[in-house]
C-alpha positions in Angstrom: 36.3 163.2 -73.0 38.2 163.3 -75.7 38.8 160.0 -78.2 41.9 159.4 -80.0 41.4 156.6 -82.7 44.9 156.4 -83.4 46.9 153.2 -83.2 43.3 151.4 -83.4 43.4 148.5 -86.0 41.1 148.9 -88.9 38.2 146.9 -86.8 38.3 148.7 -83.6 38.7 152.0 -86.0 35.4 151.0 -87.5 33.8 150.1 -84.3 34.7 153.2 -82.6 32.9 155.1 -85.4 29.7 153.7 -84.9 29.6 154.0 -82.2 30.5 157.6 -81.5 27.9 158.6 -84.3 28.0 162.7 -84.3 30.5 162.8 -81.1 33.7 164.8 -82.4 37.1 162.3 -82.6 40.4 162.6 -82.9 43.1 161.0 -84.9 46.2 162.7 -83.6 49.4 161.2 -85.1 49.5 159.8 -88.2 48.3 160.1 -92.0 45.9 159.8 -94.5 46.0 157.0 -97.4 46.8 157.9 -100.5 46.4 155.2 -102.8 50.0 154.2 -102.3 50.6 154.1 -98.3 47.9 151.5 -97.0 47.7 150.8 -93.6 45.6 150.4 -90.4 47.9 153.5 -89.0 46.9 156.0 -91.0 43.3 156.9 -92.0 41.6 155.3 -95.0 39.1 158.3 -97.1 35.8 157.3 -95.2 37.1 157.9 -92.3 38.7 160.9 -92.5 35.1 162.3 -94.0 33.8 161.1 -91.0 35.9 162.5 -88.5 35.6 166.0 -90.0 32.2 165.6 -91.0 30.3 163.8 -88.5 26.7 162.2 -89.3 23.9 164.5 -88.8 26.2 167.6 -88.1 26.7 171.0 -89.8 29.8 172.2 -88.8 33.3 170.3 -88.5 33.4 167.9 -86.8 36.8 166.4 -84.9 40.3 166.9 -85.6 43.4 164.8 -88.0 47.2 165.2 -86.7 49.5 164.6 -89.5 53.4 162.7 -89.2 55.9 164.8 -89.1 58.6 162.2 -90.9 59.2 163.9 -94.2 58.2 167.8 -94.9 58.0 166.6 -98.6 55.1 163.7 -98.2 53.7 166.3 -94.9 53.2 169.1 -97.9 51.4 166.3 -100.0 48.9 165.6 -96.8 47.9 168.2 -95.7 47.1 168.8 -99.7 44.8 165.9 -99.3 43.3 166.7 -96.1 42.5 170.5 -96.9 41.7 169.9 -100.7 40.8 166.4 -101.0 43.7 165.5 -103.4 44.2 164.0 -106.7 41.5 161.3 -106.3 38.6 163.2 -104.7 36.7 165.4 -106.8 35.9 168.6 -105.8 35.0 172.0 -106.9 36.9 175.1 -106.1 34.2 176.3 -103.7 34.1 172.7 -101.9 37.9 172.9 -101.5 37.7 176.6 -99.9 35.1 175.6 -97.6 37.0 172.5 -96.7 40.1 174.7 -96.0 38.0 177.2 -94.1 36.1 174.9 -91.7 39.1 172.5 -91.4 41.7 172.4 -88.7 45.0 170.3 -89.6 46.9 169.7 -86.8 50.4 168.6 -86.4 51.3 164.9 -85.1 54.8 165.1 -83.7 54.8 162.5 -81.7 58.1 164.0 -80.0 57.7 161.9 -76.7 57.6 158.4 -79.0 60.6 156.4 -80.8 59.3 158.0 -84.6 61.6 159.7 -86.3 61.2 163.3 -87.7 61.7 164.9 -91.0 65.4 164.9 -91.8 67.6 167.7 -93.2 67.3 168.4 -97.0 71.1 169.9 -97.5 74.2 169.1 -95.8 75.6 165.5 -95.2 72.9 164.2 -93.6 70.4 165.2 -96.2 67.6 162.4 -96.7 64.7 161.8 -98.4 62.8 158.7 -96.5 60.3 158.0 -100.0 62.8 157.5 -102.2 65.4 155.0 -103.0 69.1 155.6 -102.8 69.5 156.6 -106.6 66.1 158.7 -106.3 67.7 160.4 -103.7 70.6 161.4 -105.9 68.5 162.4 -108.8 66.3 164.1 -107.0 69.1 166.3 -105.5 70.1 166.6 -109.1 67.2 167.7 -110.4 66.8 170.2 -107.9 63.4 168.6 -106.6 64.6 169.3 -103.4 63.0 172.4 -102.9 64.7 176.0 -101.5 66.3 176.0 -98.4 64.6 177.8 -95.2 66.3 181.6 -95.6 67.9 182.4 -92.1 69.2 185.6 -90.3 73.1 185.4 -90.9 75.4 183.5 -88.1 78.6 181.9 -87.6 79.3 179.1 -89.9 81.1 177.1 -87.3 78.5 177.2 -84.9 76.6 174.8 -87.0 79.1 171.4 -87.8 77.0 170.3 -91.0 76.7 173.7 -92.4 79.4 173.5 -95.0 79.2 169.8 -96.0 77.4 168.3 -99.2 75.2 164.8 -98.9 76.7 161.6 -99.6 75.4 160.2 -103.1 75.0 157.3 -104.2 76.6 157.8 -107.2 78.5 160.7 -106.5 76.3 164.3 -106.7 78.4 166.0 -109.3 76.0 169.2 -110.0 74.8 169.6 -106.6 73.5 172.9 -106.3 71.3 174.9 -103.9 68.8 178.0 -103.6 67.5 180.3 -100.5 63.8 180.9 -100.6 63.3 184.3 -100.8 60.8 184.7 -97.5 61.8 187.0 -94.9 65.4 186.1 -92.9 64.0 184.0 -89.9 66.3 184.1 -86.3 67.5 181.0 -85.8 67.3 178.6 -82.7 70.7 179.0 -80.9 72.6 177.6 -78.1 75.3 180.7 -76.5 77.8 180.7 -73.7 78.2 184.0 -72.5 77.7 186.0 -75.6 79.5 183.3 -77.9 77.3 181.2 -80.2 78.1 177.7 -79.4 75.2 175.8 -81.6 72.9 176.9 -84.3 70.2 174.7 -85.5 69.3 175.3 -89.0 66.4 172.8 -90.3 68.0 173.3 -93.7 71.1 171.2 -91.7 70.0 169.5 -88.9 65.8 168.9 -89.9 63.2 168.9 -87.0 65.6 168.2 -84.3 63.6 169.1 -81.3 60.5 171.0 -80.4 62.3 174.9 -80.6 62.5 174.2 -84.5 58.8 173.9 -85.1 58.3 177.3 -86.6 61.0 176.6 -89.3 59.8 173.6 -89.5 56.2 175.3 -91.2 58.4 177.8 -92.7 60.1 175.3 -94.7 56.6 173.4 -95.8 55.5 176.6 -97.1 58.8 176.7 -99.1 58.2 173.6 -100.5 54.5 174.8 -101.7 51.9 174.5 -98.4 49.4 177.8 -99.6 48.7 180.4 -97.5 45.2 179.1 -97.0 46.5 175.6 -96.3 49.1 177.2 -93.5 45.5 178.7 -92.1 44.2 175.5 -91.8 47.1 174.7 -89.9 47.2 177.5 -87.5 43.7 176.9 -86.7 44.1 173.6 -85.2 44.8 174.9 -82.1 41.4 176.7 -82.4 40.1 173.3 -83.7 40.9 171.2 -80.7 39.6 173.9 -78.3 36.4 173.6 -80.5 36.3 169.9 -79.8 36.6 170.1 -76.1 34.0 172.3 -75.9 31.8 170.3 -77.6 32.4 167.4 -75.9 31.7 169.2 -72.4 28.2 170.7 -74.0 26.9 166.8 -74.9 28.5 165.3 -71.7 26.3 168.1 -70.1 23.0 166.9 -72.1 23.5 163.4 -69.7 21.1 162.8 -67.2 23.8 160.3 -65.4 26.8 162.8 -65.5 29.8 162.7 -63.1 30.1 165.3 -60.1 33.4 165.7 -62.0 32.4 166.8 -65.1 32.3 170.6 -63.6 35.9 170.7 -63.2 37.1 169.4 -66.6 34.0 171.4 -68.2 32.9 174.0 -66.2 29.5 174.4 -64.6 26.7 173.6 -66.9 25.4 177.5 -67.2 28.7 177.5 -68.8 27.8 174.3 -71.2 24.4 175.5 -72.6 
């Protein structure tokens, strides 16, 4: 069985903990605190060390899913997940074995009433951390970041592709950038062989499940490493990894369920 400590409050988190000692959890939706966001939805520090490193285990442990609400704070996390971040002290080595052992997974939570991370250009840009005159300096100061570089298509095919944000005051120097990664093929909606709808994260943000890869293409434009981005990738690996753990110690009960075998396997399989 697999146990998701999210949505627990801070006692039942704790609780849960204890009692699951060395047996691999999950926290699959929501974020780690980082000395500015506190709260019993997201993971305090000692819990996240103990979710990826059990007590009395060697290798990694469970597994963290990380919000999806902002590509700019979801850059930030995953910084703090993989490398500890600003307040944990590590050396280079601990990092890299951190970012090697680690899976970080990612929390969409597409089936629930959350929202997802908005577009960074167009009319409808946002920025969910910052006030409304942040917003407007940070699209003056270019903080924004570069937008996701697509394959060419037609213009009218995407309704907000030729509109600036609103600004509060006005932005009179907006200005933009394409990342210079390889053109990626955009998610399209055709009729016949007319192009009635292109989504463009740059335009639209994470509007549905189909822009997921240029949804990590545009957090490694806005500075996810390549090492972080495996950390990433390996969280399908990572929750495999769990499962299979969890079958090998359900296995090492004396009082195990007859339908253990078809979740699990048969034990010569669990050894």
């Amino acid at each position: 069985m697999l146990i998701d400590i999210q949505h627990s409050s801070e006692r039942t988190k704790g609780g849960i903990l204890n009692l699951a000692h060395n047996y691999p959890l999950m926290a699959s939706h929501g974020g780690v605190q980082d000395g500015q966001r506190v709260s019993e939805n997201i993971l305090s520090a000692k819990q996240l060390s103990h979710i990826y490193s059990p007590p009395d285990r060697f290798l990694a442990g469970g597994l963290v899913g990380l919000g999806v609400q902002s590509s700019h704070e979801l850059v930030k996390q995953i910084g703090i997940v993989g490398g500890g971040g600003d307040r944990e002290r590590l050396t280079d080595s601990e990092r890299e074995i951190r970012l090697q052992t680690r899976g970080i997974a990612l929390g969409t939570d597409f089936n629930g009433f959350d929202w997802h991370a908005a577009p960074r250009f167009g009319r409808y840009a946002y920025y969910h951390e910052d006030t409304p005159a942040d917003r407007s300096n940070r699209q003056r100061s270019g903080r924004i970041g570069a937008k996701v570089n697509y394959a060419s298509y037609p213009e009218s095919s995407n309704p907000w592709a030729s509109t600036k944000p609103t600004c509060a005051p006005a932005c009179t120097s907006w200005s933009s950038r394409t990342a210079e990664h390889r053109p990626i093929n955009p998610s399209q909606v055709t009729q016949g062989s007319r192009v009635t709808r292109t989504f463009d994260i740059n335009y639209d943000g994470l509007a549905h499940y189909g822009l997921i890869p240029d949804f990590l293409q545009e957090i490694s434009v806005l500075g996810t490493s390549s090492e972080q981005m495996g950390a990433v990738f390996r969280s399908s690996e990572a929750l495999i990894q769990m499962w299979e753990e969890t079958c090998f110690l359900a296995y090492q009960k004396r009082d195990r369920p007859r339908s253990l075998g078809m979740g699990c396997g048969p034990a010569s399989e669990n050894q």
